[in-house]
C-alpha positions as CSV (number, residue, x, y, z in Angstrom):
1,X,3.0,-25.8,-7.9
2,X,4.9,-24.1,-4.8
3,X,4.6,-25.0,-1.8
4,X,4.6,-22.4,1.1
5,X,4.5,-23.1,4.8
6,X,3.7,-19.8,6.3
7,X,5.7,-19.7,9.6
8,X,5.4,-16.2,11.7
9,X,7.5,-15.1,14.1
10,X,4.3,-13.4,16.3
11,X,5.4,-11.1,18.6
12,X,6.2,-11.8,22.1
13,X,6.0,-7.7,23.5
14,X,2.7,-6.1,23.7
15,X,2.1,-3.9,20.3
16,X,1.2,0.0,21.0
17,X,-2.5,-1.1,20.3
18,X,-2.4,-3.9,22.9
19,X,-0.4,-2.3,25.8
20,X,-2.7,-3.8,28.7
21,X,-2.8,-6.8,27.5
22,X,0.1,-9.3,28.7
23,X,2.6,-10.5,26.6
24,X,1.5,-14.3,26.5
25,X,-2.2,-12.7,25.5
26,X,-0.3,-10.8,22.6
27,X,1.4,-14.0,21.9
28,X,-2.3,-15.0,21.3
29,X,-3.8,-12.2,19.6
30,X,-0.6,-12.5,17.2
31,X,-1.1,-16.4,16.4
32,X,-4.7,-16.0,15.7
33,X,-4.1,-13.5,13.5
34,X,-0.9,-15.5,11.5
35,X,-3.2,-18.3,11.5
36,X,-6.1,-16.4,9.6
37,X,-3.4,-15.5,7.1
38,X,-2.6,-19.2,6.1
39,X,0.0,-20.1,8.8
40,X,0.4,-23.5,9.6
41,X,3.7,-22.5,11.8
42,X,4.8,-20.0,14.7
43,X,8.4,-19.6,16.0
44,X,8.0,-19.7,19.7
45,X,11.8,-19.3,20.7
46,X,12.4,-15.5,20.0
47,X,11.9,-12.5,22.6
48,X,13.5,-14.8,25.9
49,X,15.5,-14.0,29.1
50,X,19.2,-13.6,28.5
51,X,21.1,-16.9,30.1
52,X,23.1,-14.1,32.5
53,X,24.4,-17.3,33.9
54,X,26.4,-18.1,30.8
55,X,28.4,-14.7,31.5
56,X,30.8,-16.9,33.6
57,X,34.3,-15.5,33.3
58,X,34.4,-11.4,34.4
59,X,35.7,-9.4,31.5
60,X,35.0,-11.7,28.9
61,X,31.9,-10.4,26.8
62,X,31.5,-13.1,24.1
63,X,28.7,-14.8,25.9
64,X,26.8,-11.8,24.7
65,X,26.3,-13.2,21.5
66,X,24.5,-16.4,22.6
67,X,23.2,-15.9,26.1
68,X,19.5,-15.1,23.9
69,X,19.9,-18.8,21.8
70,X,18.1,-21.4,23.7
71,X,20.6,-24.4,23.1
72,X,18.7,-28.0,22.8
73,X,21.3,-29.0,25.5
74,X,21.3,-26.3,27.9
75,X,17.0,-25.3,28.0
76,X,16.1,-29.6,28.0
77,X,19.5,-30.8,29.9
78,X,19.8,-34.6,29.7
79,X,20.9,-36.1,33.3
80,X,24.4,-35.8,32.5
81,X,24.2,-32.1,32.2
82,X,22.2,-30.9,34.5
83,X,24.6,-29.8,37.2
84,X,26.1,-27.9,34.6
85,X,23.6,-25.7,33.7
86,X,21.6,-23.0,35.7
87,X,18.6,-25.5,36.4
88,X,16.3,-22.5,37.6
89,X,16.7,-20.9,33.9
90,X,16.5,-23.7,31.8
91,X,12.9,-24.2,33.4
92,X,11.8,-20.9,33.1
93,X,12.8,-20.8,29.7
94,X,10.9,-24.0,29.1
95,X,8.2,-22.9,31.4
96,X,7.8,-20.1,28.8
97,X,8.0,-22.0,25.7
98,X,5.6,-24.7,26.5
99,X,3.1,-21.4,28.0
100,X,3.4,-20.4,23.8
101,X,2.7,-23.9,22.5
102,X,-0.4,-24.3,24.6
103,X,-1.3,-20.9,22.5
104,X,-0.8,-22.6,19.6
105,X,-2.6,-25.7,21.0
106,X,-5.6,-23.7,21.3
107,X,-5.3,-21.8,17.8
108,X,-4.5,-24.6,16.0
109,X,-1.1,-24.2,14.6
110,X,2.1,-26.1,15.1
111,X,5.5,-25.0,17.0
112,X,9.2,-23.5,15.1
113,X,12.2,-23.8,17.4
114,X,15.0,-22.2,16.1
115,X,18.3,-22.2,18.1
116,X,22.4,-22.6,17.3
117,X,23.8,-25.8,17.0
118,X,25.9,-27.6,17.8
119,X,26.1,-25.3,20.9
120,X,28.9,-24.1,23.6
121,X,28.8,-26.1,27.2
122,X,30.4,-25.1,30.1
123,X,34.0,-25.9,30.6
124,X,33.3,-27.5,34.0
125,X,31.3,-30.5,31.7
126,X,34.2,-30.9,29.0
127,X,36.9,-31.1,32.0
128,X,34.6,-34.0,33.7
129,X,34.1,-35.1,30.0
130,X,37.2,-34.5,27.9
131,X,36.4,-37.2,25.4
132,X,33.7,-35.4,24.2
133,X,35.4,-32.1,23.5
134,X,34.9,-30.3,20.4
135,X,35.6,-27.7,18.4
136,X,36.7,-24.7,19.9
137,X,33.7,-22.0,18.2
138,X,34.4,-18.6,20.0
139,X,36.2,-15.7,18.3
140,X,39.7,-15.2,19.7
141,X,39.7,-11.6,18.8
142,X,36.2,-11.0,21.0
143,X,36.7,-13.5,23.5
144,X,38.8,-13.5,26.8
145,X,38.0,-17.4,27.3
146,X,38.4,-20.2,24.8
147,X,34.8,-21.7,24.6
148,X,34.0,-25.2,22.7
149,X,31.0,-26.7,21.4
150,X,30.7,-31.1,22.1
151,X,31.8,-33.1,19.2
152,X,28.8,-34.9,17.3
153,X,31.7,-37.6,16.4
154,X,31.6,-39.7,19.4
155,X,28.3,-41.3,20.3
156,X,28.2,-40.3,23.6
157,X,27.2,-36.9,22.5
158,X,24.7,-37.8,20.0
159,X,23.0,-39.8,22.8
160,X,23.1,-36.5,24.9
161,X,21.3,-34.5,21.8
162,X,19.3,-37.7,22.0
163,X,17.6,-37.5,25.5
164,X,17.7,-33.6,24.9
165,X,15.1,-33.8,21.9
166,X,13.2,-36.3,23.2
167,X,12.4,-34.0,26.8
168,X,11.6,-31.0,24.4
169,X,9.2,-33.7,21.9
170,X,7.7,-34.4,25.1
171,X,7.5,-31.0,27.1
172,X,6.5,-29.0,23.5
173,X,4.7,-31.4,21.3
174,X,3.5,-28.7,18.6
175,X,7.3,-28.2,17.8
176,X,7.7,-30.0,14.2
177,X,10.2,-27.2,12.4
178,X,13.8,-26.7,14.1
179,X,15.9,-24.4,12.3
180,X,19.9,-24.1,13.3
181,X,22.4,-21.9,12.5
182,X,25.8,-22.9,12.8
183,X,29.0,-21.6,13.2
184,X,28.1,-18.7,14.6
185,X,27.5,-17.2,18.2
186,X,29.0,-20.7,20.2
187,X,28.7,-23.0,17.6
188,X,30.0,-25.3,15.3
189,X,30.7,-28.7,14.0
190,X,34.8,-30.0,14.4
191,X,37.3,-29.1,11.2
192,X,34.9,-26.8,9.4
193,X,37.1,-24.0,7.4
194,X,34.8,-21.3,9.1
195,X,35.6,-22.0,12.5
196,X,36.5,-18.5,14.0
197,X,39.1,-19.5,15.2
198,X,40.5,-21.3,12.4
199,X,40.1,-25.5,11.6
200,X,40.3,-26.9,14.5
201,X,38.9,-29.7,16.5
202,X,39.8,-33.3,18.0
203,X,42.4,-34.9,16.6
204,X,40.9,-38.6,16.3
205,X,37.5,-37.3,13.8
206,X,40.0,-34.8,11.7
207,X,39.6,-37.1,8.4
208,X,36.0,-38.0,9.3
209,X,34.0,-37.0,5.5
210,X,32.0,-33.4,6.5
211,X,29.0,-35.4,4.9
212,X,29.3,-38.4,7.5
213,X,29.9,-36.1,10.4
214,X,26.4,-33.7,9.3
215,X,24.3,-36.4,8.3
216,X,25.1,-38.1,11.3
217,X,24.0,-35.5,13.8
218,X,20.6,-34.9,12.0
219,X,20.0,-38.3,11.3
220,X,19.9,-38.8,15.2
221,X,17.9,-35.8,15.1
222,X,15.1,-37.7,12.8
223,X,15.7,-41.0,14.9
224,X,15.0,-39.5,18.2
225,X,11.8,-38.4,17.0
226,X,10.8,-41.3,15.1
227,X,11.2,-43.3,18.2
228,X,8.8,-40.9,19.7
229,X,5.9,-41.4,16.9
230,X,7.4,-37.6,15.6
231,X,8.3,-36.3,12.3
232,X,10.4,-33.3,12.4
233,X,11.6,-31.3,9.5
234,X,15.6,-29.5,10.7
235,X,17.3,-27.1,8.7
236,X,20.9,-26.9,9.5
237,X,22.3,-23.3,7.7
238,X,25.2,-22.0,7.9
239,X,26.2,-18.4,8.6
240,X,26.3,-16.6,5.5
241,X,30.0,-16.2,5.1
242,X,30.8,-12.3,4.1
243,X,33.6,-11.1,1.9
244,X,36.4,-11.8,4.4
245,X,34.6,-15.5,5.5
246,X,35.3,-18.8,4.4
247,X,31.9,-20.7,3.9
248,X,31.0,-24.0,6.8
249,X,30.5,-26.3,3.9
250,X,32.3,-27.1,0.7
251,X,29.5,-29.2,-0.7
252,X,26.1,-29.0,1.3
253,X,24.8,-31.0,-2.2
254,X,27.2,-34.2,-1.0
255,X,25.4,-34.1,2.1
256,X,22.0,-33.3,1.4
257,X,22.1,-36.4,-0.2
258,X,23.1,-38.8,2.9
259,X,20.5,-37.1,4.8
260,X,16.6,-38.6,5.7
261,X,13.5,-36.7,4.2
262,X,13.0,-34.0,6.3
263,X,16.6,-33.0,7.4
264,X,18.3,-30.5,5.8
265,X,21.9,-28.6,5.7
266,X,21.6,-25.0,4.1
267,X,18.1,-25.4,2.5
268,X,19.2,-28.4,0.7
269,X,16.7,-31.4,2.1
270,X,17.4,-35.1,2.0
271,X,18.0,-37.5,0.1
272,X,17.8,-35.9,-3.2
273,X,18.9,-32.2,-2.6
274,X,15.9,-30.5,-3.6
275,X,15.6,-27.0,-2.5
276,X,12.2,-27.0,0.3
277,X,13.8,-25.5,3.6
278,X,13.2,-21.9,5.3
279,X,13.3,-19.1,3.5
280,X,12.6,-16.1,6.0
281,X,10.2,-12.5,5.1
282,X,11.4,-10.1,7.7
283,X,12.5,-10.6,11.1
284,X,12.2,-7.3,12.7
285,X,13.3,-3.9,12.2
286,X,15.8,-4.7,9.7
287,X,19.2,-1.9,9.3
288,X,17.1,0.3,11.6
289,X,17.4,-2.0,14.8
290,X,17.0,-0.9,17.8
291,X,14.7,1.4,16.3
292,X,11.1,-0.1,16.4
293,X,8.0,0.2,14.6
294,X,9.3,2.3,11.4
295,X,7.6,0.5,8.4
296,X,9.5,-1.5,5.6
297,X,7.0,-2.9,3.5
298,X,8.8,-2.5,0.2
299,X,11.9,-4.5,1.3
300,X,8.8,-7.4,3.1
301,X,7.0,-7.7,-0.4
302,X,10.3,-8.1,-2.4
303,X,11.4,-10.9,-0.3
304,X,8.0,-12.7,-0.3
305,X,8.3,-12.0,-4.4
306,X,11.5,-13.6,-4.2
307,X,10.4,-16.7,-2.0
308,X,7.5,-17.3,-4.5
309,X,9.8,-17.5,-7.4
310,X,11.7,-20.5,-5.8
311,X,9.8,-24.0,-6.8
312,X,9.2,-26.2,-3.3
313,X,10.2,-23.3,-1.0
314,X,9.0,-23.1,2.7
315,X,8.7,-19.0,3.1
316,X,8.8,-18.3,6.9
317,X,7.8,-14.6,7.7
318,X,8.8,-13.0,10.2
319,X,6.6,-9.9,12.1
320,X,9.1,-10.1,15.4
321,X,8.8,-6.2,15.5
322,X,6.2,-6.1,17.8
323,X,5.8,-2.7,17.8
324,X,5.2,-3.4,14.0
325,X,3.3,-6.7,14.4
326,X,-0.2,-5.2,13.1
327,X,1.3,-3.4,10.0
328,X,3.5,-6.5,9.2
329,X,0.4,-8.4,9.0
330,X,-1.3,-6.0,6.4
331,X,1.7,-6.0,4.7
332,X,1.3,-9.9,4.3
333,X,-2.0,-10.1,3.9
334,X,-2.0,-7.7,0.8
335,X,1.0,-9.4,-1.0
336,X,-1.3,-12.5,-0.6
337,X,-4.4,-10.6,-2.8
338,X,-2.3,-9.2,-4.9
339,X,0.2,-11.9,-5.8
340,X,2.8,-9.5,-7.3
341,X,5.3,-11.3,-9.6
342,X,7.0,-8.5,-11.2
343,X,7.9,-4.7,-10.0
344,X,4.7,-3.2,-12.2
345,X,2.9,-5.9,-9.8
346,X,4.7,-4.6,-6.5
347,X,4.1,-0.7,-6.8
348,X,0.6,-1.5,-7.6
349,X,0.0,-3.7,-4.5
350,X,2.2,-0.7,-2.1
351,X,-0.1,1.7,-3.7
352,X,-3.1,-0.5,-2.8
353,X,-1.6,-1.0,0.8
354,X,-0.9,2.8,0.8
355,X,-4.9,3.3,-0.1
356,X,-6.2,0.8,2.4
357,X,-4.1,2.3,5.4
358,X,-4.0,6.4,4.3
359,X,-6.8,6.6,2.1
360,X,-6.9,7.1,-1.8
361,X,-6.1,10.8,-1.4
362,X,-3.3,10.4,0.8
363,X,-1.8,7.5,-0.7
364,X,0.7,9.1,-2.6
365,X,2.4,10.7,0.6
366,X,2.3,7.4,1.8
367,X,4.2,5.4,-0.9
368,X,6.8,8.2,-0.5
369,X,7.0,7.8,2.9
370,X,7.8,4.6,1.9
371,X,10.5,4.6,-0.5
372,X,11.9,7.1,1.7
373,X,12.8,4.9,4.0
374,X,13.5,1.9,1.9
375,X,15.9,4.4,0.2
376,X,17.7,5.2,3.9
377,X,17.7,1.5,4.8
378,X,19.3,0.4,1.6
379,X,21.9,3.7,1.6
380,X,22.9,3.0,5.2
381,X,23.1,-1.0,4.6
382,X,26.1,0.2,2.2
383,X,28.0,0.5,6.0
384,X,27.3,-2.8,7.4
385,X,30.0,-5.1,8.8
386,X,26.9,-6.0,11.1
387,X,23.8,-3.5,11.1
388,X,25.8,-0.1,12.1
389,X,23.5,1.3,14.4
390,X,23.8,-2.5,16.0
391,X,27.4,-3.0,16.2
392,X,28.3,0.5,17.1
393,X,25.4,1.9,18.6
394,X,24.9,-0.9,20.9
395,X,27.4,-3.2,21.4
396,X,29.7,-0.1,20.7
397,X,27.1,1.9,23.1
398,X,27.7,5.0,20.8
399,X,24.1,5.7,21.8
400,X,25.0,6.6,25.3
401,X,28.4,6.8,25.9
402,X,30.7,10.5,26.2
403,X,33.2,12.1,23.5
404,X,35.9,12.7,25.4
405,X,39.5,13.5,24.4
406,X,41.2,11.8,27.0
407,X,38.9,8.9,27.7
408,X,41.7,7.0,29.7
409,X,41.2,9.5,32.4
410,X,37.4,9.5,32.7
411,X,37.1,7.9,36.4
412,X,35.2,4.7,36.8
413,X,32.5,6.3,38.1
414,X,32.2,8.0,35.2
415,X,32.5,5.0,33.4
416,X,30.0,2.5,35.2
417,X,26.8,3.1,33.3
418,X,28.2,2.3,30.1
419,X,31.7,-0.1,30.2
420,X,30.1,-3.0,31.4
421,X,28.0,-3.6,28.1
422,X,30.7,-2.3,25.8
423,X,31.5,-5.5,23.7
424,X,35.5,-5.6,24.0
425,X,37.3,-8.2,24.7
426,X,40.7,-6.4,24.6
427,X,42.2,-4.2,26.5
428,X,40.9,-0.3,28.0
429,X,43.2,1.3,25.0
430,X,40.9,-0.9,22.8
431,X,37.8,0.1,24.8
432,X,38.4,3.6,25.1
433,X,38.3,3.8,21.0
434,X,35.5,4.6,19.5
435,X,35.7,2.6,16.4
436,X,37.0,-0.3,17.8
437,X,34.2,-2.3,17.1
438,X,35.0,-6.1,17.9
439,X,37.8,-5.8,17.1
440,X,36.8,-4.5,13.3
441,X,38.2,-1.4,13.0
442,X,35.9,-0.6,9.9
443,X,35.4,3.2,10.5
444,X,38.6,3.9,11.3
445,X,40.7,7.1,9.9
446,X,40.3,9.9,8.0
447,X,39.3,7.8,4.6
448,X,36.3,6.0,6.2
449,X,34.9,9.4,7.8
450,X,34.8,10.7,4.8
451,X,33.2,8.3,3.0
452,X,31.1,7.4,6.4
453,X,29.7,11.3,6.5
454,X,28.7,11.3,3.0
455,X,26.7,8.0,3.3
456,X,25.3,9.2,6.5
457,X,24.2,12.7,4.9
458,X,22.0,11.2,2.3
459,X,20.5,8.1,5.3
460,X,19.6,11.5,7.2
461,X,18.1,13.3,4.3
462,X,15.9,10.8,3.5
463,X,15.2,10.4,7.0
464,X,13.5,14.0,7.6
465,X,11.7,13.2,3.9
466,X,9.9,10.8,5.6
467,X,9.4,12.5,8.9
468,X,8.0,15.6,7.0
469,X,5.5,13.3,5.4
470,X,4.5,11.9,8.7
471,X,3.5,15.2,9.9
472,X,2.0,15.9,6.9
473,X,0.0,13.0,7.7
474,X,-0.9,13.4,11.1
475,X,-2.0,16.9,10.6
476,X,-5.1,15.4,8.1
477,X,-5.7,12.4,9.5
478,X,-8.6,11.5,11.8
479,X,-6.1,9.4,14.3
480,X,-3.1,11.6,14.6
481,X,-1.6,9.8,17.3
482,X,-0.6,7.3,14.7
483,X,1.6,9.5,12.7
484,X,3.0,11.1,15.7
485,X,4.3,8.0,16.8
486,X,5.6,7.2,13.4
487,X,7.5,10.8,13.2
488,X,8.9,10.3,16.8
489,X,10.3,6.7,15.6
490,X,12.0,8.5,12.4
491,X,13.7,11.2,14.6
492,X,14.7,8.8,16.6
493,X,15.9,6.9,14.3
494,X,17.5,10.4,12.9
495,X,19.4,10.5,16.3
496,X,20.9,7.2,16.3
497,X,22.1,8.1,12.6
498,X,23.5,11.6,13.9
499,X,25.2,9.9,16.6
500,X,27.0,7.2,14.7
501,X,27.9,10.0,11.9
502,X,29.6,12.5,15.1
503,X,31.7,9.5,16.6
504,X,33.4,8.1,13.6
505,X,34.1,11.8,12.4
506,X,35.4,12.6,16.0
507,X,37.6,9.5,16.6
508,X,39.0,10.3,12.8
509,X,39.8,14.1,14.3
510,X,41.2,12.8,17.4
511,X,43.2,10.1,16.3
512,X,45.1,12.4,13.3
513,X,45.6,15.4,16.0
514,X,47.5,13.4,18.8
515,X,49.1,11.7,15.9
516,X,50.9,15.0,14.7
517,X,52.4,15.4,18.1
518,X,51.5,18.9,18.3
519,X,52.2,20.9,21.7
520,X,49.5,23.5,22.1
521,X,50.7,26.8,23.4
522,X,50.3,27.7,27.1
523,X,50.4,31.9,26.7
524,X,48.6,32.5,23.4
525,X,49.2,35.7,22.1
526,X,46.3,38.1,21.5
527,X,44.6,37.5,18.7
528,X,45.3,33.6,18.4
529,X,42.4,32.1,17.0
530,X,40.9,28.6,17.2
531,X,42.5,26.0,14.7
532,X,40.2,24.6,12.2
533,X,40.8,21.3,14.0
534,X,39.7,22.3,17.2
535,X,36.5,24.1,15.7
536,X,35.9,20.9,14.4
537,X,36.6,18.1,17.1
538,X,34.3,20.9,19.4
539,X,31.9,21.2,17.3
540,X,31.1,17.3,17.2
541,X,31.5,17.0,20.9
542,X,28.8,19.9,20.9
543,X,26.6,18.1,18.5
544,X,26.5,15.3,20.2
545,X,25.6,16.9,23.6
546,X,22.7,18.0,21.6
547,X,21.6,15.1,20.1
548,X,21.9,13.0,23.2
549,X,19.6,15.5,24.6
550,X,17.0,15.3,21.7
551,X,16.6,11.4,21.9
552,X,16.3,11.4,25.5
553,X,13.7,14.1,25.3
554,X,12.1,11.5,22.7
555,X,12.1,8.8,24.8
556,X,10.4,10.8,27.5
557,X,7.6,12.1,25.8
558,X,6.6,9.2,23.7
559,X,3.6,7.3,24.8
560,X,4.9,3.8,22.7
561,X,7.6,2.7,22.6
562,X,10.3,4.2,20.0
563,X,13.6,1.8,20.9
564,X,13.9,-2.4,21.7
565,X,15.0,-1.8,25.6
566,X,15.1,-4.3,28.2
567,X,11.9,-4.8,30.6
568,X,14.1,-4.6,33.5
569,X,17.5,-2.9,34.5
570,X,18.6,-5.8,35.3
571,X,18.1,-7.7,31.7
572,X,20.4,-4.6,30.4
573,X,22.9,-6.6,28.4
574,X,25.7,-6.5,25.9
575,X,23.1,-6.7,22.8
576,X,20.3,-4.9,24.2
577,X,19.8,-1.2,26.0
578,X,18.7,-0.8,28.9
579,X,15.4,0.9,30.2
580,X,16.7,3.3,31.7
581,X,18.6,4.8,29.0
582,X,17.1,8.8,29.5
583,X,19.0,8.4,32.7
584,X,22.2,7.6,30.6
585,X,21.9,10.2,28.1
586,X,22.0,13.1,30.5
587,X,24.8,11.0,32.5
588,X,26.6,11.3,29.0
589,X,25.6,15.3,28.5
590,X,27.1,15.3,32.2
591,X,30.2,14.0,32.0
592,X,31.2,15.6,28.5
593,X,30.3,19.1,30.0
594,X,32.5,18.0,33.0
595,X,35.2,17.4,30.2
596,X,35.8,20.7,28.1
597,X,38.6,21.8,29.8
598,X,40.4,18.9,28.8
599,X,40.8,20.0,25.1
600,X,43.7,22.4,26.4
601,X,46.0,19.5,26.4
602,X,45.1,19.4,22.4
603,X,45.1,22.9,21.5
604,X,46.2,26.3,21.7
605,X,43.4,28.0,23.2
606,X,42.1,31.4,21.6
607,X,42.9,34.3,22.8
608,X,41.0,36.7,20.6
């Protein structure tokens, strides 16, 4: 018979329901509710304060991607550490996790912790400590600062990771399940093939076995707690390696089987390799992010279908979307009663779901609604080098930032809302292209718009299906405020599409007009009429002043929230938008209407 432990990732931001309430009291509501649904386990470590302290070199962003992970070493410092790390964080971090697992306490479920491992340290600590230098784990292409992870090779580290566990054990004792990814975001283990950038690490442990090295970083793991009357179950996964990746580990098999019951290396458990570790249902708003709170519960019932199929799996769900928390749990909670186990099974639980939420007679516009959606998340995944509206809407801050055609002449005042959180780690030419994308230059040229605007085309059309169904919806129901909020988060999400769709074709435009060389004519004679590429590269510039205006006229009429923005202007980061962005939007209208003019270095102007 399977075996399932039911781990949720509750929700650490209040829900539209629950907006009074605090967040610790959602944190509550959330577990309670997880644990009347069969969950023995809740992930306490998502939804904390950025480390801003670990963005310690100006101009280089690459902290960004793990100033959110809450490193064993760097939250729980041993002594040796601890003037090495921002002291003042680390407890409020811990504060805040030990606030959760007295939740829990009180509930009666048990603690996940799930972090990357081994993590980056300051490079004050390995220039008091070279000996214990590792691996060096940050990408060169986004980084302006080589940044290294300790080795787990020399014992003086594994006693570190040692004292470290044994303060968390002690500070959180509900935390049984760690799950860590490595090689990925500051982290890695010495002389894996996936290392960004590229095999590397000390010299002395190059021919150390990969199985010796693993087994002997979580078998401290399992000793530290055993030593502490604790049995903790790690999982140690790897970053799934994409087409251009080589994978962390050759053969996790060879190692699974040098490893303690309990400790795992990419699902694989100890010491006879059978398959039992995390598999994860959700985890938010999926391709849509940083859109929140637009259902997806075809693409959450197929993966609990596939978790079910695998014999001795642990099936972690995941409802992190707060603003989705409540539907997440239906969503769960009718897989359970129905038990689908083929797609005949599935449509018939949706359609139950669809009943239970919309009623019998309105189910059908539901289930579209639905599929709508699943169909525009699966269409726009076809783009993703790292969720689009992520990597280029964010870290790329296509969401706020002007189409210009001379960007390297926009002042920095111009520039100060929006090139600090740009995620470059070159130089301003780099910066000042739109489709540079760390240094993936996936959209680029005249190709990739094409193929990016047809893509787009069909994401939007199925897009304003669904919104047209929500209004539909809303105009029948008994709560309309529901559906309102549903067809503000599609348009929104409509926006960011529309957005990402204008920039790649505009970079495309831009990029094959200056590369002709043309000279535009200063004394047009009468009659001259506007080239087709002018038309176009103003027409996108236009639409875009348009649509920045429609999402910031969203986000200031909406009474829930419709994007994941920071709390505070000052938590405004690399990965996440500020709150506020309506501000930035019409700084953005601004300064391209400040900027027309400029296109007459481009083109002849018409004179008809």
């Amino acid at each position: 018979m399977n075996t399932y432990w039911l781990t949720f990732l509750a929700c650490m931001a209040v829900a539209p329901s629950c907006r009074a309430a605090s967040p610790l009291e959602a944190f509550e509501r959330n577990a309670a509710r997880a644990k009347q649904l069969g969950a023995t386990h809740v992930v306490i470590t998502e939804d904390i304060p950025p480390a801003l302290w670990e963005m310690d070199v100006p101009g280089d962003p690459y902290p960004a991607w793990y100033m959110y992970h809450p490193g064993l070493l760097k939250i729980f410092p041993p002594a040796a550490l601890e003037k090495y790390v921002d002291k003042d964080y680390a407890e409020r971090v811990a504060a805040l996790l030990q606030a959760r697992c007295e939740v829990l306490r009180r509930v009666g479920l048990k603690a996940a912790y799930t972090a990357n491992e081994p993590h980056v340290l300051p490079e004050a600590f390995f220039a008091d400590h070279p000996e214990l230098r590792g691996p060096r784990v940050d990408h060169a292409n986004r980084s302006r600062t080589p940044r290294f992870a300790p080795c787990v090779d020399q014992p003086a580290t594994l006693a570190l990771y040692r004292e470290a566990l044994q303060k968390l054990l002690k500070r959180l004792p509900e935390v049984e399940v760690f799950s860590f990814t490595t090689t990925d975001a500051g982290s890695g283990l010495c002389w894996t093939p996936a290392l960004y950038p590229g095999l590397n690490g000390p010299s002395w442990c190059r021919r150390r076995p990969m199985e010796d090295r693993v087994a002997g970083f979580l078998t401290l793991l399992n000793d530290a707690a055993v030593q502490m009357g604790r049995r903790i179950s790690v999982d140690l996964v790897e970053i799934a390696p994409r087409q251009w990746m080589l994978p962390t580990f050759d053969h996790p098999e060879l190692i699974a089987r040098k490893l303690p019951a309990g400790m795992a290396v990419n699902h694989l458990e100890g010491p006879d390799g059978h398959r039992v570790a995390t598999r994860r249902f959700g985890g938010g708003a999926g391709e849509f992010a940083p859109v929140v709170g637009v259902p997806r519960p075809i693409a959450a019932m197929r993966a609990l279908m596939a978790g079910g199929r695998t014999p001795s799996a642990r099936l972690v769900v995941s409802v992190g979307d707060a603003a989705g928390a409540d539907f997440n749990f239906k969503v769960l909670e009718a897989f359970q009663k129905a038990g689908p186990r083929n797609e005949v099974d599935l449509w018939t639980a949706l359609y139950g779901l669809a009943s239970q939420i919309a009623g019998k007679e309105k189910a059908d516009d539901l289930l579209s609604l639905w599929m709508a959606t699943d169909e525009a998340e699966r269409t726009l995944a076809t783009l993703n080098f790292g969720p689009m509206l992520t990597m280029g809407g964010i870290l790329g801050r296509w969401v706020n930032r002007p189409l210009v055609p001379f960007p390297e002449t926009l002042t920095q005042a111009e520039k100060s809302y929006y090139r600090p959180f740009l995620f470059q780690a070159k130089g301003e030419e780099q910066a000042d292209d739109l489709v540079d994308i760390q240094a993936m230059r996936m959209y680029e040229g005249w190709g990739a718009r094409l193929l990016v605007e047809n893509i787009l085309e069909k994401v939007t059309g199925s897009l304003i299906r669904a919104e047209v169904i929500a209004s539909r919806l809303r105009e029948s129901s008994s709560s309309p405020a529901e559906w309102e909020l549903l067809g503000q988060r599609l348009a929104t999400l409509q926006c960011l599409v529309r957005s990402a769709g204008d920039i790649v074709q505009y970079q495309a435009q831009l990029d094959r007009v200056k590369g002709l060389g043309g000279k535009p004519d200063p004394n047009p004679v009468l009659g001259a009429q506007s080239g087709w590429d002018r038309t176009d590269l103003m027409r996108l510039a236009r639409n875009e002043i348009d649509n920045a205006m429609r999402l910031r006229q969203l986000l200031l009429s909406a009474k829930a929230p419709l994007l994941d923005l920071a709390p505070a202007p000052a938590e405004e980061t690399i990965r996440r938008l500020g709150p506020d962005l309506p501000a930035q939007l019409k700084r953005k209208m601004d300064v391209m209407n400040a900027h027309w003019e400029d296109y007459k270095r481009l083109f002849t102007t018409p004179n008809p």
